[in-house]
C-alpha positions in Angstrom: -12.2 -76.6 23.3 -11.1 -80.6 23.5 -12.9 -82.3 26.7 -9.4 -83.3 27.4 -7.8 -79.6 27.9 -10.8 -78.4 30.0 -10.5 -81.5 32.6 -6.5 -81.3 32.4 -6.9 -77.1 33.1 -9.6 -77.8 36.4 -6.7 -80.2 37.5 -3.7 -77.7 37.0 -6.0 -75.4 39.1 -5.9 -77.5 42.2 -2.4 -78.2 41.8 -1.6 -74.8 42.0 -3.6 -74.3 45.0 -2.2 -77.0 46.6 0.8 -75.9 46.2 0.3 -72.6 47.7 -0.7 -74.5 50.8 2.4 -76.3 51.1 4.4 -73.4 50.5 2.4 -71.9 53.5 2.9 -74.5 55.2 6.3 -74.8 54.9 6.9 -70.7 55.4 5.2 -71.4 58.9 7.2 -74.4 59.9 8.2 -72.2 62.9 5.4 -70.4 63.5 4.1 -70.8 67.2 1.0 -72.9 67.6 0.3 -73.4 63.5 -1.8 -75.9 62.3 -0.7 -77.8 59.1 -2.8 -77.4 56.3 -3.8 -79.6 53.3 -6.1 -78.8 50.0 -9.2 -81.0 49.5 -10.5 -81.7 46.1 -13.6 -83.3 45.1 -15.1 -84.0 41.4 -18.2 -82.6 39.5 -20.2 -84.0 36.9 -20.7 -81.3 34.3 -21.9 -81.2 30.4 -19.2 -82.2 28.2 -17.7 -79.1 25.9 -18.9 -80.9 23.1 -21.5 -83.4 23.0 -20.2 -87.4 23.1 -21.9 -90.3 23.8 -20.2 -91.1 27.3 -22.5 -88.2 29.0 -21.3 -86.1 31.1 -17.8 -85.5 32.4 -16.1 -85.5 35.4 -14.0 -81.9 36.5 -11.9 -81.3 39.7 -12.4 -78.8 41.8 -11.2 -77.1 44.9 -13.2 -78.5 48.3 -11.4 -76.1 50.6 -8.8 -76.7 53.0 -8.1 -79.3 56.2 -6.4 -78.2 59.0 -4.7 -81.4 61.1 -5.0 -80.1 64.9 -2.4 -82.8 65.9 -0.4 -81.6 69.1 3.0 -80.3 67.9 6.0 -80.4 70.2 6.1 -78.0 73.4 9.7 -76.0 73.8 11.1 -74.1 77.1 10.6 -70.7 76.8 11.3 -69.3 80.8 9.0 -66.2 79.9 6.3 -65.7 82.7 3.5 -64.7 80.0 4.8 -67.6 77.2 1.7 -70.4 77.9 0.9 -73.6 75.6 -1.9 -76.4 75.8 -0.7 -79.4 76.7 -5.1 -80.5 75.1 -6.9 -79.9 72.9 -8.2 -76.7 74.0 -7.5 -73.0 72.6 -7.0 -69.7 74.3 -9.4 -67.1 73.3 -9.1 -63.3 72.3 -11.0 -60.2 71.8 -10.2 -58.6 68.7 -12.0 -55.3 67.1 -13.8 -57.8 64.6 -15.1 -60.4 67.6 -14.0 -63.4 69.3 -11.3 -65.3 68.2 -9.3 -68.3 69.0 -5.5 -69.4 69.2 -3.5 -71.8 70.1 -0.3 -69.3 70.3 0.5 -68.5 73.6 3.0 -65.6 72.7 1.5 -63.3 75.5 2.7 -60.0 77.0 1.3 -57.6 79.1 -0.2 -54.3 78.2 1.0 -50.8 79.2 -2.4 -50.6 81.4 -1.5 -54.4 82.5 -4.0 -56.1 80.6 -2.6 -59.5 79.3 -2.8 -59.2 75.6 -1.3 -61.3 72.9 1.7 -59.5 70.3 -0.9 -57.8 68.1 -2.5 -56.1 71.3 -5.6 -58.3 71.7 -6.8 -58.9 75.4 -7.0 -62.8 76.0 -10.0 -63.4 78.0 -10.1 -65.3 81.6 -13.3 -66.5 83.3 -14.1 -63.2 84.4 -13.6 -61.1 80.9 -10.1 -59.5 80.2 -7.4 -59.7 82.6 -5.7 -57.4 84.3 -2.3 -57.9 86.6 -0.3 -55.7 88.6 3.2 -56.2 88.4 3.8 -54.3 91.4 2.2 -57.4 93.1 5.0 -59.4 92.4 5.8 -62.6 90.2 2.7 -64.8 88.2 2.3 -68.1 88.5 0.0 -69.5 86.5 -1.0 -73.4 87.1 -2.1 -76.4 85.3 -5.5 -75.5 85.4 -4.9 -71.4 84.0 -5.4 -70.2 87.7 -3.1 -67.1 88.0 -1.6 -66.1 91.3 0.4 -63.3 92.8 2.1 -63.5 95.8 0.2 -66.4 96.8 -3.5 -65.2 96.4 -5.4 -65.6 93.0 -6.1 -62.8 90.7 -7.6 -64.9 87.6 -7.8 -67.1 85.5 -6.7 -68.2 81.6 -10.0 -69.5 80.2 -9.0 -72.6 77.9 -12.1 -73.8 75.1 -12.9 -76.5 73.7 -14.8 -77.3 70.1 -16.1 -80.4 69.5 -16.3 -80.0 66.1 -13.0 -77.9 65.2 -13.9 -78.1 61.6 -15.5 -75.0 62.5 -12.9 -72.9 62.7 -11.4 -71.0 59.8 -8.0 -69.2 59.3 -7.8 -65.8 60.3 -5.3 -63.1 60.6 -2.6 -63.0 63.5 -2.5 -66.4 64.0 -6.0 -66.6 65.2 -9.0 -69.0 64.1 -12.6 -67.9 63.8 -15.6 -70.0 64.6 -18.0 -69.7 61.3 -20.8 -71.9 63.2 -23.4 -70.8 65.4 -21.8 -73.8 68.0 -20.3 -71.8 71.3 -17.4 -73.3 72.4 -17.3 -74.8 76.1 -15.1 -74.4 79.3 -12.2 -77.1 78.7 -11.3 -78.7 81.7 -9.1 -81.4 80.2 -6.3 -79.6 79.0 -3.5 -78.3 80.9 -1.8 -75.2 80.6 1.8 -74.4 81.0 3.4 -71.5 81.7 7.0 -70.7 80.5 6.6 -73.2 77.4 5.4 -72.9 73.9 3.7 -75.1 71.7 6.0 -75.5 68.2 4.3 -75.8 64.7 3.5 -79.3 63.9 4.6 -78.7 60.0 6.6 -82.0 59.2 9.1 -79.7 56.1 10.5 -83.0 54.9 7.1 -84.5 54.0 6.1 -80.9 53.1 8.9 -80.5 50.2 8.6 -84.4 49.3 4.8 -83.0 48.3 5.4 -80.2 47.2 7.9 -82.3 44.7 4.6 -84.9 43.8 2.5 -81.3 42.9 5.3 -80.4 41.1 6.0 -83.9 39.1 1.6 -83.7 38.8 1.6 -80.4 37.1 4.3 -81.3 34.5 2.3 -84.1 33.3 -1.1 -82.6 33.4 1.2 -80.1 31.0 2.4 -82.7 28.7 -1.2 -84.3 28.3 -2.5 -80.3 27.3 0.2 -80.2 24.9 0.2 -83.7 23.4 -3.6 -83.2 23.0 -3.4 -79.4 21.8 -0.9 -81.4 18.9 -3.1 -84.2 17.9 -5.9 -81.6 17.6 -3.9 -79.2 15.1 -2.2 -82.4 13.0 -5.9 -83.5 12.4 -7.1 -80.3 11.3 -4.0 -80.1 9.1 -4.9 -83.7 7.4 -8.5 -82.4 7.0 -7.6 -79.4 6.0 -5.3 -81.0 3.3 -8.1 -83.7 2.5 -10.6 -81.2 1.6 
């Protein structure tokens, strides 16, 4: 095969991955506490298909995905167990497969009155899971994730900090997962409030104005396969007609 189709192909396979991350991204425009997303790509020298003088050639390949950890806006909500990070902080959670890390503050309480976010898993406080006891009365829960109960404190929402969030990888649920042997630390800086919710911070006008770029960047990395498919064939068709 041509040089020029295997380069064009590597290049149609990032496009299409990148546009499956917009199209994620843009499907989650409203999802609490999500992260916008955007495809890397890097180049590789490899052997040519065919040997040239020029050497080597260059390919395009996938590098992975960058999340932007921007704050995204924060929206009234009223409910007592609905809590964002005004920071750069996350909330973390015990799941069946370890811990994890969010930055969606959709909690609820439990039927055994363990704060827990919508899939069930316990959020940890500075003392392990919490518990409350609605019987107690309303739950405030200040600045600093200090919850209270009738005016005495009963525990605490534990917010983390990474200083390298580069760390953390896309999981299910919403959650992140740390893939580095680097423990997270007590964060201190952020604030967390309680009745509010932090809002995606997808920007869907940028998102589709890419998503029409990809789109434009596919159709001509088409046009250069089939323009170069066709010069191939015609000369094989003059030497065929030569000989």
């Amino acid at each position: 095969m041509d040089n020029t189709l295997y380069i064009s192909l590597s290049r149609q396979m990032t496009l299409r991955r990148e546009m499956d991350v917009i199209a994620n991204n843009i499907a989650n425009a409203d999802t609490t506490g999500f992260k916008v997303e955007s495809l890397m790509v890097r180049t590789e020298a490899q052997a040519p298909a065919r040997m040239t003088d020029g050497g080597k050639v260059k390919f395009v390949l996938d590098d992975g995905v960058a999340r932007d950890f921007t704050q995204g806006s924060l929206r009234q909500t009223g409910g007592d167990f609905d809590l964002a990070i005004e920071g750069k902080g996350f909330f973390q959670v015990t799941t069946e497969d370890g811990d994890r890390f969010t930055r969606d503050g959709r909690f609820t309480l439990s039927p055994d009155g363990k704060l827990t976010t919508q899939a069930g898993d316990p959020v940890m406080g500075d003392g392990g899971e919490i518990v409350l006891d609605i019987a107690r009365g309303p739950v405030a829960i200040a600045a600093d994730g200090t919850i209270s109960q009738a005016g005495e404190r009963v525990g605490k929402v534990q917010v983390f900090l990474f200083e390298d969030r580069s760390v953390l990888a896309k999981d299910q649920n919403n959650l992140l997962k740390n893939t580095s042997n680097e423990a997270p630390v007590a964060d201190t800086a952020s604030r967390v409030r309680q009745g509010m919710l932090e809002g995606s911070n997808v920007n869907p006008i940028l998102q589709i104005t890419r998503m029409i770029e990809v789109s434009r960047a596919y159709e001509s990395v088409v046009r250069t396969m089939e323009n170069t498919s066709d010069l191939s064939r015609r000369a094989v068709e003059r030497l065929g007609r030569v000989a």
